[in-house]
C-alpha positions as CSV (number, residue, x, y, z in Angstrom):
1,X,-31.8,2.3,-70.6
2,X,-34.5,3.6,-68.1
3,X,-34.1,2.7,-64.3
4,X,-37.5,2.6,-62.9
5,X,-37.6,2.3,-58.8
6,X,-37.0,-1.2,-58.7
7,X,-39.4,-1.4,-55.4
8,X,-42.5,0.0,-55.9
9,X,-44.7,1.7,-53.4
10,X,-46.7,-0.8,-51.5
11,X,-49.7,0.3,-52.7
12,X,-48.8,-0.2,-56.3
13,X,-48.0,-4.1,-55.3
14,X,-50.6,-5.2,-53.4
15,X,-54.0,-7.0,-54.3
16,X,-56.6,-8.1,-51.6
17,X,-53.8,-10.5,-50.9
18,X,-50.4,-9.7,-49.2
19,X,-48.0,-10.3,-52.0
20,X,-44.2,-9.5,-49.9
21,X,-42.5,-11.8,-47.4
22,X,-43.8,-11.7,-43.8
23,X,-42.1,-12.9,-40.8
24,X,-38.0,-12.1,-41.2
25,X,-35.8,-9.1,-40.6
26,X,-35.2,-8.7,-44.2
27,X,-38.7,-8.5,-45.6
28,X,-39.0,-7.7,-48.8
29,X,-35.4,-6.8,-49.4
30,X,-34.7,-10.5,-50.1
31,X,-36.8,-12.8,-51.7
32,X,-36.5,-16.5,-51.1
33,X,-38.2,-17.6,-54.1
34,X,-39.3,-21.5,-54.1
35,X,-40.6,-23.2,-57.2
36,X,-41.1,-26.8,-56.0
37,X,-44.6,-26.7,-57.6
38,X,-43.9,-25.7,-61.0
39,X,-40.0,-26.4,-61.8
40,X,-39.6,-29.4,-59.3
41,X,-42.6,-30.9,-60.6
42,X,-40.4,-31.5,-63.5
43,X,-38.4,-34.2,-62.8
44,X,-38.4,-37.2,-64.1
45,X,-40.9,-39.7,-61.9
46,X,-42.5,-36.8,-60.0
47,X,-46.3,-36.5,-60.2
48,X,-48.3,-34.2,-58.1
49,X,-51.4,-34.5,-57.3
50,X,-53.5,-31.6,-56.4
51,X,-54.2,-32.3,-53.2
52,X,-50.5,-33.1,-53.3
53,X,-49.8,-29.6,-54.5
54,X,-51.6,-28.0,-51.9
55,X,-49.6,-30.3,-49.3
56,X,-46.5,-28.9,-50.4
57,X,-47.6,-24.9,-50.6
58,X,-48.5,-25.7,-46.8
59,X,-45.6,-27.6,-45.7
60,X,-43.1,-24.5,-47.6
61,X,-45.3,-21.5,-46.3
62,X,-44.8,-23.1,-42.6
63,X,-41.0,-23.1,-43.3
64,X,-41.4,-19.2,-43.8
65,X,-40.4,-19.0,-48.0
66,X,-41.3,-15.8,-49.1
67,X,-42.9,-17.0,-52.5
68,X,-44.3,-20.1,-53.7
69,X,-44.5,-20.5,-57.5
70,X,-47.5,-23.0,-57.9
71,X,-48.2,-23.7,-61.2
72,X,-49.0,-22.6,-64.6
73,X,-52.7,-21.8,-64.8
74,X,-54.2,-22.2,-68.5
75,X,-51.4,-24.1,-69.3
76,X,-52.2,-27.2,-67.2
77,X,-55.9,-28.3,-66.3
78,X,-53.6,-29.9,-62.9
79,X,-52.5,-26.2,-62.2
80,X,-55.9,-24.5,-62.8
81,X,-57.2,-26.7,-60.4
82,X,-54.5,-25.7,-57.8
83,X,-55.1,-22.2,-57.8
84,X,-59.1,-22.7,-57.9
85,X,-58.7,-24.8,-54.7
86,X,-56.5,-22.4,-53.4
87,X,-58.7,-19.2,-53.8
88,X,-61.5,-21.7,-52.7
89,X,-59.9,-21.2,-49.1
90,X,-58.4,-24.6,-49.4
91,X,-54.9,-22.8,-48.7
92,X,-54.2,-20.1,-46.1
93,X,-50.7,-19.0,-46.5
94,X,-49.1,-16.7,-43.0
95,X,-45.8,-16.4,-44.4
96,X,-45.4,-16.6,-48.7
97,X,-47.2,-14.9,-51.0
98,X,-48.9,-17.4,-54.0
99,X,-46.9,-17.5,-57.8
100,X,-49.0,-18.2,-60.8
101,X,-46.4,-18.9,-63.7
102,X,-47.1,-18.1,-67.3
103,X,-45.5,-16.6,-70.7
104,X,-46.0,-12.9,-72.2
105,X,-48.3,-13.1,-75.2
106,X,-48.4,-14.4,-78.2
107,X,-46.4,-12.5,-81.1
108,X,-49.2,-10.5,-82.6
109,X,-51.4,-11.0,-80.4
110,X,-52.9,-8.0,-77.8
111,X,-52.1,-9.0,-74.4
112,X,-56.1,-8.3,-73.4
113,X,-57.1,-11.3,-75.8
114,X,-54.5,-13.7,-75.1
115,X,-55.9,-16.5,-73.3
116,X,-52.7,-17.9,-71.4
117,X,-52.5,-14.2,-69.8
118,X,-56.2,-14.0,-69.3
119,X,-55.6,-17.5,-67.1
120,X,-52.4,-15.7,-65.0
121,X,-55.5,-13.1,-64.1
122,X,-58.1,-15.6,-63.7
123,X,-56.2,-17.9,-61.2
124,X,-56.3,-14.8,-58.4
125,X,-52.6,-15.0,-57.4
126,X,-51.2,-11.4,-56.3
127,X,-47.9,-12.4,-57.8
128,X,-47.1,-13.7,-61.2
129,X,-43.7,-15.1,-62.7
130,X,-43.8,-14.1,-66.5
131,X,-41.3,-16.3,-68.9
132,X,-39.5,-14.4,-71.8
133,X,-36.9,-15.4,-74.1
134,X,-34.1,-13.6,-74.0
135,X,-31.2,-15.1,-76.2
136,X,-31.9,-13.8,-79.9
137,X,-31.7,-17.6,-81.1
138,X,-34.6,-18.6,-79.2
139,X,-36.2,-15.8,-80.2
140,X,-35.9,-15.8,-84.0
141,X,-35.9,-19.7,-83.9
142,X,-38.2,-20.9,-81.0
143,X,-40.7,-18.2,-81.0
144,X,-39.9,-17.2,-84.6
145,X,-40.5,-13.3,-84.4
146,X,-38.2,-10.2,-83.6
147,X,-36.3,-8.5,-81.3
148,X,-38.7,-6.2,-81.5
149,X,-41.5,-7.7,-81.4
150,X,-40.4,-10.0,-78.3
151,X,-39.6,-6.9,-76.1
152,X,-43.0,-5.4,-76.9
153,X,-44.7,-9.1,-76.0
154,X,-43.2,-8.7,-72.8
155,X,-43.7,-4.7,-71.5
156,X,-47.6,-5.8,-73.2
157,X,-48.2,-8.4,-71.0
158,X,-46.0,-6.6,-67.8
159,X,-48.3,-3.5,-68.1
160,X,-51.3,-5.7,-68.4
161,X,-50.7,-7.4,-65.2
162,X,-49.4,-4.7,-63.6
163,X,-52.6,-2.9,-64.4
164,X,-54.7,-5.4,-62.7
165,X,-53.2,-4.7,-59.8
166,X,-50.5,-7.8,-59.9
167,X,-47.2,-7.6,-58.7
168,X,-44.7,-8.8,-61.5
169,X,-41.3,-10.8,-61.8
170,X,-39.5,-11.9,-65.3
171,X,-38.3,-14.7,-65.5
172,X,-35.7,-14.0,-68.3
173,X,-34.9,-17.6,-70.2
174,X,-32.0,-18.7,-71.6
175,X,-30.5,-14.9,-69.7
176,X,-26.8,-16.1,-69.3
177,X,-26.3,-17.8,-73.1
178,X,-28.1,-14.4,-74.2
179,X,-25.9,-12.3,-72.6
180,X,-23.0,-14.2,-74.3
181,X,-24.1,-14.4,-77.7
182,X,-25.7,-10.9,-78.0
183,X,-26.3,-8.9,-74.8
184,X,-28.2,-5.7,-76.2
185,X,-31.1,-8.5,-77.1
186,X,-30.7,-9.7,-73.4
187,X,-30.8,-6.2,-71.4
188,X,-33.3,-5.2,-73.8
189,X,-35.7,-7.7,-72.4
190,X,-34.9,-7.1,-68.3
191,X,-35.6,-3.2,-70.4
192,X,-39.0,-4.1,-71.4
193,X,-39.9,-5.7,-68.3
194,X,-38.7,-3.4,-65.7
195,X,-39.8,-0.5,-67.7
196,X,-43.6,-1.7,-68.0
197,X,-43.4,-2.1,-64.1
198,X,-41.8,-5.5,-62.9
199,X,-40.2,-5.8,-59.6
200,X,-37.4,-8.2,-60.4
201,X,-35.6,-9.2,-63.9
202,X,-34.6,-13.2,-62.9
203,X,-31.5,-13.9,-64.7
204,X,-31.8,-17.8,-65.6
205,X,-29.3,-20.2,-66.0
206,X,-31.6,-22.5,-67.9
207,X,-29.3,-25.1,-69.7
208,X,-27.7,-25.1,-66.2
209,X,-23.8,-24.8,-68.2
210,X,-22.6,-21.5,-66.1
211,X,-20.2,-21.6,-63.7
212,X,-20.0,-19.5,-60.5
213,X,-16.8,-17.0,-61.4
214,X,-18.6,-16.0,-64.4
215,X,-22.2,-15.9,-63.2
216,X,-20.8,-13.3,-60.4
217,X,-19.3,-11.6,-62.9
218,X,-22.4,-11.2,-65.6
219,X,-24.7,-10.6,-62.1
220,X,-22.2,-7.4,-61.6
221,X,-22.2,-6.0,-64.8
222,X,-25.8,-6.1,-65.1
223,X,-26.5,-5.0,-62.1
224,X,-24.0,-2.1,-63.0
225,X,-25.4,-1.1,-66.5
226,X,-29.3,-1.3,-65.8
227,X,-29.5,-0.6,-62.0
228,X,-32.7,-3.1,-61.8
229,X,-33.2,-5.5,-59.1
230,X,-32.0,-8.9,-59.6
231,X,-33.0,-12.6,-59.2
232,X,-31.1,-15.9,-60.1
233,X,-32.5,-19.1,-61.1
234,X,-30.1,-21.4,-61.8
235,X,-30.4,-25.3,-63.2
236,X,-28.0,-28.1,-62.1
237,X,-26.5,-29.8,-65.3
238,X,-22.6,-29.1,-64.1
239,X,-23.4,-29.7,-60.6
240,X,-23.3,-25.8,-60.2
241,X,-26.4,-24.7,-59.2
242,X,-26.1,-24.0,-55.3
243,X,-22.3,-22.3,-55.8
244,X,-24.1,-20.5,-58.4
245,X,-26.9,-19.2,-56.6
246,X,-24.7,-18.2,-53.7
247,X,-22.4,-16.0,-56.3
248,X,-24.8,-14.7,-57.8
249,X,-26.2,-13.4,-54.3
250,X,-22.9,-12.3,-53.3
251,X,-22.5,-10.3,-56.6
252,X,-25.4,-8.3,-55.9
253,X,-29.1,-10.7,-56.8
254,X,-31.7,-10.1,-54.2
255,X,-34.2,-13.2,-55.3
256,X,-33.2,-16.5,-55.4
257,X,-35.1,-19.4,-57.0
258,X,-35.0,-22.7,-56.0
259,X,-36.5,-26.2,-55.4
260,X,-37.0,-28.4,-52.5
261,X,-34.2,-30.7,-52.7
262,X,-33.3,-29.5,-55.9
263,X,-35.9,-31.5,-57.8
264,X,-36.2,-30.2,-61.2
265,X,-35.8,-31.0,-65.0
266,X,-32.5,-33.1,-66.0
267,X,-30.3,-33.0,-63.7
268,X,-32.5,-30.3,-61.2
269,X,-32.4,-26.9,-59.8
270,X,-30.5,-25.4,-57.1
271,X,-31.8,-27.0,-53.9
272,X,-33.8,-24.9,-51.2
273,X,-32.0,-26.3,-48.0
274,X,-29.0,-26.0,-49.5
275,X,-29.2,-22.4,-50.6
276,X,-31.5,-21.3,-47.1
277,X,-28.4,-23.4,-45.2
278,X,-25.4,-21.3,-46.4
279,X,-27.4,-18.2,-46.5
280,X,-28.3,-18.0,-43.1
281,X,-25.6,-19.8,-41.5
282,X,-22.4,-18.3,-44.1
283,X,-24.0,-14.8,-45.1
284,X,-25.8,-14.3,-42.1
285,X,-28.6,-13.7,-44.0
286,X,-31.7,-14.0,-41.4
287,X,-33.8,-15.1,-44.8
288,X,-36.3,-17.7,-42.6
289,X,-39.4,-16.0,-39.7
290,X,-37.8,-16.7,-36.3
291,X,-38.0,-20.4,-35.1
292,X,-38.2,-21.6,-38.4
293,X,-34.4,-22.9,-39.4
294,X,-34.5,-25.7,-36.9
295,X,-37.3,-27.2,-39.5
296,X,-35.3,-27.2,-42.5
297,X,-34.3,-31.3,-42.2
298,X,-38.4,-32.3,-41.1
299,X,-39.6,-29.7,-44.0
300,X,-36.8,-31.7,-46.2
301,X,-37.8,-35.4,-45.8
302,X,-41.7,-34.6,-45.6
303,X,-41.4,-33.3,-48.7
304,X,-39.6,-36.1,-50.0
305,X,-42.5,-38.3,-49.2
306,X,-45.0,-36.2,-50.4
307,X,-42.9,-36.6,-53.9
308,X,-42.2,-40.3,-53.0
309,X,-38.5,-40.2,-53.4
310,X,-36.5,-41.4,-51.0
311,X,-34.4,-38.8,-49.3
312,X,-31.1,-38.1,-50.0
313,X,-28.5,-39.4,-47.0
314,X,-26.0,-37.1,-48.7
315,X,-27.6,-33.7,-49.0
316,X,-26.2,-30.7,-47.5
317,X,-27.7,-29.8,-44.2
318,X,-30.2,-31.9,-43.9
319,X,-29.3,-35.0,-44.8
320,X,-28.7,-38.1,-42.6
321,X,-25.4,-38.6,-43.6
322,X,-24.8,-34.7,-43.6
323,X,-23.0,-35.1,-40.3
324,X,-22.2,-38.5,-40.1
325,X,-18.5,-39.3,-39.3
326,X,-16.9,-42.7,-39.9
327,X,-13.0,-42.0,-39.8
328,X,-11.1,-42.8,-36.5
329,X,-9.5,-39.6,-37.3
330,X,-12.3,-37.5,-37.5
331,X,-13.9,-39.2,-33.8
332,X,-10.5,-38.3,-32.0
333,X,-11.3,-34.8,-33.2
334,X,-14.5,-34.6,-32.6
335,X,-14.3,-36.3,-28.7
336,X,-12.5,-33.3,-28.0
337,X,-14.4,-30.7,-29.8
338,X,-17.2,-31.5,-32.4
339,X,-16.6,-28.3,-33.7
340,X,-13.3,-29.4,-35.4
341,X,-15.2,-31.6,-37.9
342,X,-18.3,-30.1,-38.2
343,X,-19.2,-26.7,-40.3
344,X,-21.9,-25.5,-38.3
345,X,-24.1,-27.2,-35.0
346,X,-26.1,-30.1,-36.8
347,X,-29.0,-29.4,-34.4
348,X,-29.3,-25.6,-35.7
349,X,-31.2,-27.3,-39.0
350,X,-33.0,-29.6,-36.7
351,X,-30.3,-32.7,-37.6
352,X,-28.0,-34.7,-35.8
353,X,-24.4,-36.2,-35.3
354,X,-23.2,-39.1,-35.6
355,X,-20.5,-41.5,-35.4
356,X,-20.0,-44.7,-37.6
357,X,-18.3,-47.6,-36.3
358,X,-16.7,-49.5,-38.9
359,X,-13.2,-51.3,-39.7
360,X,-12.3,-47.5,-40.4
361,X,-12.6,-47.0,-36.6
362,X,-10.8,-46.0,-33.6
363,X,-11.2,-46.5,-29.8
364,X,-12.5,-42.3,-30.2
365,X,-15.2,-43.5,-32.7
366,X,-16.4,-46.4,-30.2
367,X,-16.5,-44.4,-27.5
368,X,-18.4,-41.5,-28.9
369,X,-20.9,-44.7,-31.0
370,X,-20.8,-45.1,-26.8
371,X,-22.5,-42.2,-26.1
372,X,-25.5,-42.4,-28.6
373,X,-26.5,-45.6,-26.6
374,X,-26.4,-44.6,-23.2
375,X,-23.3,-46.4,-22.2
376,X,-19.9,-44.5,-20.8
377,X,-17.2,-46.5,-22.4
378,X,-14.4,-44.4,-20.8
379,X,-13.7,-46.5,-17.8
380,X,-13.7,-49.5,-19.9
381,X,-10.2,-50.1,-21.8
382,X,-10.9,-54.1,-22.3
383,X,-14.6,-53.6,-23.6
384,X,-13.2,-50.4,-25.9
385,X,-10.3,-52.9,-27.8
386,X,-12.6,-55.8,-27.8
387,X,-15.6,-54.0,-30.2
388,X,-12.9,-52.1,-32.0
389,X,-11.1,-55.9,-32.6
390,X,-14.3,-57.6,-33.6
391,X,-16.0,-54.7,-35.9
392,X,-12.7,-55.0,-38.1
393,X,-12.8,-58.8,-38.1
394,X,-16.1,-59.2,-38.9
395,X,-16.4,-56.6,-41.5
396,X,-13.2,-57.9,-42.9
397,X,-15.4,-61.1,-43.1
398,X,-18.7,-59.0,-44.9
399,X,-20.1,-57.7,-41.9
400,X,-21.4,-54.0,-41.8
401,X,-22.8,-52.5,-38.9
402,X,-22.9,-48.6,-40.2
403,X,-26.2,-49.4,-40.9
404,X,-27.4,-52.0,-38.2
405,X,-27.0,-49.9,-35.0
406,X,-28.6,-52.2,-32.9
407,X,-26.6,-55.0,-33.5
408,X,-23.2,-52.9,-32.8
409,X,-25.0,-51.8,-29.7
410,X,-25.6,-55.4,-28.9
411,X,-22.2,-55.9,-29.3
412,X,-21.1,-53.2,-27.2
413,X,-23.4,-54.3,-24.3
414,X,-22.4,-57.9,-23.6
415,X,-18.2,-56.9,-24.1
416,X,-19.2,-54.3,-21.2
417,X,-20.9,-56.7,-19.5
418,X,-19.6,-60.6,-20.7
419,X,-21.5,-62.4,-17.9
420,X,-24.9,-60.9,-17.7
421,X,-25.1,-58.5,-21.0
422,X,-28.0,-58.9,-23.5
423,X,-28.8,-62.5,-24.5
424,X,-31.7,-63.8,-26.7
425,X,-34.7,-65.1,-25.0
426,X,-34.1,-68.7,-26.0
427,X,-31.3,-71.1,-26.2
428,X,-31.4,-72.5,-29.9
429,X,-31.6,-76.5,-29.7
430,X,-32.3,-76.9,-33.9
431,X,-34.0,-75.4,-36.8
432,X,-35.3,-76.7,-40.2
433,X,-36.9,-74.7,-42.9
434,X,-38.8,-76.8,-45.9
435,X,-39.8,-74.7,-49.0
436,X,-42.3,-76.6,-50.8
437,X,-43.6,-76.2,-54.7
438,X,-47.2,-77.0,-54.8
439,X,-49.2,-78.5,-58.0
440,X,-51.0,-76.0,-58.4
441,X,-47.8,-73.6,-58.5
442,X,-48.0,-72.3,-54.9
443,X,-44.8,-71.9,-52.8
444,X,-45.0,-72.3,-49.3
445,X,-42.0,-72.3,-47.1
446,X,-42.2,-73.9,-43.7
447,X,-40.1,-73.9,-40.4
448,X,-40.0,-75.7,-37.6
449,X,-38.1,-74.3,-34.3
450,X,-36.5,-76.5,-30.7
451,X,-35.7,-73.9,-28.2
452,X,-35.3,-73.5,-25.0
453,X,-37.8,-70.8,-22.8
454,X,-37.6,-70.1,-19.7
455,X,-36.2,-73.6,-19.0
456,X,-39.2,-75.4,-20.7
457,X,-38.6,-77.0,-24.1
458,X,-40.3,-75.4,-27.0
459,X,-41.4,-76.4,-30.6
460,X,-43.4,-74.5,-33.1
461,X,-44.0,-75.2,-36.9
462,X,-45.3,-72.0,-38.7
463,X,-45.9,-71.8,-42.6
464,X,-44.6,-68.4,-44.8
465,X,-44.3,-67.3,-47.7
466,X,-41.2,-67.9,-47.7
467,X,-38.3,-69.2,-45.5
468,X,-37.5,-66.2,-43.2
469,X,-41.3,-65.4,-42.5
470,X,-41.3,-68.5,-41.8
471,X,-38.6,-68.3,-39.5
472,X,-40.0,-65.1,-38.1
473,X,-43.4,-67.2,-37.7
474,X,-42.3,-69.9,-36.1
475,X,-39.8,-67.8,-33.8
476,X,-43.0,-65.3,-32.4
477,X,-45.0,-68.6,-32.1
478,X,-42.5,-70.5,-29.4
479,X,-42.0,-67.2,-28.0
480,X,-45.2,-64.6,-27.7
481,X,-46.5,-67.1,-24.7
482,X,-44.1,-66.2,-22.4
483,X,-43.1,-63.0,-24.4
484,X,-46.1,-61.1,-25.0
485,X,-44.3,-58.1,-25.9
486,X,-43.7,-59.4,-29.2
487,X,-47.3,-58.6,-30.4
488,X,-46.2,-55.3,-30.7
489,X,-42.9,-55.6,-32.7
490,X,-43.0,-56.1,-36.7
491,X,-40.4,-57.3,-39.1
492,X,-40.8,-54.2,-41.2
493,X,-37.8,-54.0,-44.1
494,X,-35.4,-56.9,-45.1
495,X,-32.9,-56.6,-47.4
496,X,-30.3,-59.0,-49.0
497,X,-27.1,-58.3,-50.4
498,X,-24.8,-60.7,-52.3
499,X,-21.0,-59.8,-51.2
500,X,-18.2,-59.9,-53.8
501,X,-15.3,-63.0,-53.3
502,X,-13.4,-61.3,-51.3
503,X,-15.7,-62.0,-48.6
504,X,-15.3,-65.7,-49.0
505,X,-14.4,-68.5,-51.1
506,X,-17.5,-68.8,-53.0
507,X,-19.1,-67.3,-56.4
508,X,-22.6,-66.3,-57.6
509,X,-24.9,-68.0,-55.5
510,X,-22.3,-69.6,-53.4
511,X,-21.3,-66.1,-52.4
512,X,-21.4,-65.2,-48.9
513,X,-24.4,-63.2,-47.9
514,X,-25.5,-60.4,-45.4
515,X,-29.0,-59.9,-44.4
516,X,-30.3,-56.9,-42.8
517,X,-33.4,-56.8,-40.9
518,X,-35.5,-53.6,-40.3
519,X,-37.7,-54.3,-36.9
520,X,-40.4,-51.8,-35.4
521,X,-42.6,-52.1,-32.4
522,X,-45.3,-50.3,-31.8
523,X,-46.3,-52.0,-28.3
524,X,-47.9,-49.7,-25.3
525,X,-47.3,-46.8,-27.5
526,X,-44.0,-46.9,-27.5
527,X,-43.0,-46.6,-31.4
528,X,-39.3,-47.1,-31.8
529,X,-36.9,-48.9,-35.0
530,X,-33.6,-50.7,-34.8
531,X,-31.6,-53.1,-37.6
532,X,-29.7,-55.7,-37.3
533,X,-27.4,-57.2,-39.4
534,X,-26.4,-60.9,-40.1
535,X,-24.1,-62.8,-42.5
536,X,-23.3,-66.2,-43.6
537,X,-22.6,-68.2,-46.9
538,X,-26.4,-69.8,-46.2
539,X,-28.8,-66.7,-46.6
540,X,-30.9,-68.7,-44.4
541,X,-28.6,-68.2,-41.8
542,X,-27.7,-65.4,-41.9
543,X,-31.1,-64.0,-41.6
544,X,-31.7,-66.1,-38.7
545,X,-28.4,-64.4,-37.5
546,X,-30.1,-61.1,-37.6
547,X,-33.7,-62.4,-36.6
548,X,-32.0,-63.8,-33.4
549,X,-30.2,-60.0,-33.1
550,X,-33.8,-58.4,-33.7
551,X,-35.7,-60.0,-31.0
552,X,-32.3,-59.8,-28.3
553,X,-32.5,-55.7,-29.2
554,X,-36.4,-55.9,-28.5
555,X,-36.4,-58.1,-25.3
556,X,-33.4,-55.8,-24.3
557,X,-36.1,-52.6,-24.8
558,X,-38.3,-54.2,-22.3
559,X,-35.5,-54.2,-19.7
560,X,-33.9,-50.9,-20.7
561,X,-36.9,-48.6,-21.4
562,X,-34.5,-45.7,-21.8
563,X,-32.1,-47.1,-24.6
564,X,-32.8,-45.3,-27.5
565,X,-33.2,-47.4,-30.8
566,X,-31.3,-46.7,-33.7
């Protein structure tokens, strides 16, 4: 087989656009490939928008990737529109260099009159990602033409765009089940490609069933019989798509495709963070510009927003839960040395530790939950065994405060401080909530609060629509006069759980119940957002329970600009 110069001179590469990594030590020598855009897009409930599209290509490009894969021109009027926009000036890339994505040509069909390849060249982009079958199945079955004829659809449509002054990568399909069921038909395609002047034969993984001792090996041996350079793109259906990437690189692949948070068709792709994560900080691989590693968890979440998924508390790296500890054994470590529990500094991908206090906990874990609020528990013994004896009975009872930091912090306050810690602003005398079913089908919930306020007696009546806005409403009515604070605070999440019977003596809806409340204020500029947590057999209650906590934790604020909410 021939062995072309897998790196071309520059010249031979370039259009009027820069088409190789910027920005890192390894330039073009290592590709960070990201095809968010185009493969991401295919999962299941994802639906860019252009403008969307163009959101994304900005928010990677900042990160420093070295390629972003946008779309398939020709193929999609969506994807058109992308790279029209783009071109337009609409997208001003510093670091990647834009991807259109498209197939060879058509069996007997001249590369010049195909129309999918004359849309690659229409769309502008200095780089573009050809696909090409290489397992002989797909060939004969899916495309239903020859060995032949398929290597010849590919070096047509390479030395097409590589005539036009485009820089070229295959992307060869189906590579790894190829290989396996007939590799002549496989190599011969990277052949084609590389021969007709394409920088980098992709090896996919596109069924996503490989493993990572056998992809390092097939990565070797091809490296060692064609001498090409290689790329990996690998799918996630055994859960096998990071390790993969990773031994793929280690066995010799240069370019690595991946997704932002492994979005992707089925089960997804091999996810960006994860892969940039352990390359930099286990290969020491500098594959980011300078600076830009400390983004990777912001770059992560916006992105998750722009695809409107929730993010994933459990991702590698740069999720919230990626260096959250919760074990009293892990916080006795980690008092002494963080080091011992953690991989790598959490801050170094721009997230965070943090300790859990739960009935899993230890005087170390309280101590270092401490910390996080501002308050030295060290030279308090009593307080220490007092939180760590009422989180276990109270979560023994249904109680959770993992997730309602404020109310733990609450907790740990007044056992510092018994006589003068955080109280409520009131002193409950009564409260009655009435949910009334109209004629006309309406349902309007009302409440009616007695309190005490600054020593004067209190009573509000405030409608909802339904009984804890109600309760909320009736609470900020008796309160906002001499609390004016309130204005700015919002109840801004709630959410209800129903606990199994272990909890308490009662079924279905006699079950006991724990309410979490989600508050944010937004008063003199100050934006900040604590939960709280309440439970109770009488959901009522227990979302009174944690409205009472809310507005303690935001009176508290007031008095203690500096404590940071949860």
């Amino acid at each position: 087989m021939s062995r072309p110069d897998p790196h071309p001179a520059p010249s031979q590469q370039r259009t009027s656009s820069r088409t190789e990594p910027a920005g890192t030590s390894l330039g073009d020598r290592f590709h960070v490939y990201d095809t968010t855009l185009r493969d991401g897009a295919q999962r299941e409930g994802i639906s860019y928008s252009v403008a969307d599209k163009l959101a994304v290509a900005r928010h990677l490009d900042a990160l420093g990737v070295g390629f972003i894969e946008g779309g398939w021109p020709g193929a999609l009027p969506k994807d058109t529109e992308f790279f029209a926009r783009a071109v337009a000036g609409e997208l001003e890339l510093r670091h990647a260099a834009l991807v259109a994505f498209g197939a060879t040509r058509k069996p007997g069909v001249r590369a010049e009159d195909d129309r999918q390849v004359r849309a690659l060249l229409d769309s502008q982009a200095p780089v573009v990602t050809l696909v090409a079958k290489s397992d002989r199945r797909h060939i004969e079955r899916a495309l239903r033409t020859d060995v032949a004829e398929n290597r010849a659809m590919v070096a047509d449509t390479v030395r097409l765009l590589r005539a036009e002054g485009r820089r070229v990568f295959l992307d060869a399909e189906h590579f790894f089940d190829g290989y396996e069921f007939d590799p002549d038909t496989a190599l011969g395609v990277l052949d084609a490609a590389v021969g007709a002047g394409a920088d980098v034969a992709v090896l996919c993984d596109t069924n996503g069933g490989m493993l990572p001792l056998r992809v390092a090996e097939v990565v070797r041996e091809v490296a060692d019989r064609t001498g090409f350079r290689l790329g990996i793109h690998c799918q996630d259906d055994t859960g096998c798509a990071v390790a993969n990437s990773m031994a793929a690189v280690q066995a010799g692949a240069s370019h690595v495709q991946c997704t932002a948070n492994g979005y992707g068709e089925r089960a997804g792709n091999a996810d960006l963070f994860a892969v940039v994560g352990n390359l930099v900080t286990k290969l020491d691989m500098p594959v980011l510009p300078d600076g830009a590693f400390a983004e990777l968890t912001r770059t992560s979440h916006t992105l998750a927003e722009i695809a409107n998924i929730a993010p994933d508390t459990h991702q590698a790296y740069v999720g919230a839960s990626a260096f959250a500890h919760k074990a009293g054994l892990h916080a006795s470590a980690i008092k002494v040395d963080p080091e011992l529990y953690n991989h790598m500094d959490p801050t170094v991908v721009g997230n965070g530790q943090r300790v859990l206090v739960t009935e899993m906990a230890g005087r170390a874990s309280v101590e270092l939950k401490g910390v996080e609020f501002g308050l030295d528990l060290a030279g308090h013994p009593a307080a220490v065994s007092s939180v760590v004896a009422t989180v276990k009975s109270r979560e023994a009872q249904g109680w959770s405060f993992e997730a309602a930091d404020a109310s733990l912090e609450l907790l740990m306050r007044s056992a510092v401080d018994p006589e003068s810690g955080p109280l409520p602003p009131f002193t409950l005398e009564s409260y009655r909530v009435i949910v009334e079913r109209r004629a006309d089908g309406e349902v309007v919930a009302e409440a009616t609060v007695k309190m005490i306020v600054d020593g004067a007696r209190v009573i509000a009546t405030e409608e909802g629509n339904g009984p804890v806005n109600a309760l909320d409403a009736a609470l900020r009515s008796a309160l906002t006069p001499s609390c004016p604070w309130l204005d700015g605070v919002e109840l801004s999440d709630y959410k209800v759980r129903i606990l199994n019977p272990r909890h308490g003596s009662g079924h279905g809806t006699g079950a006991v119940t724990r309410v979490l409340v989600e508050s944010t204020d937004y008063a003199d500029g100050r934006s900040g957002m604590w939960t709280t947590v309440g439970v109770h057999g009488n959901v009522v209650e227990a979302s009174w329970l944690a409205l009472v906590d809310a507005l303690t934790y935001a009176s508290m604020r007031q008095r203690i600009p500096a404590t940071a909410a949860p």
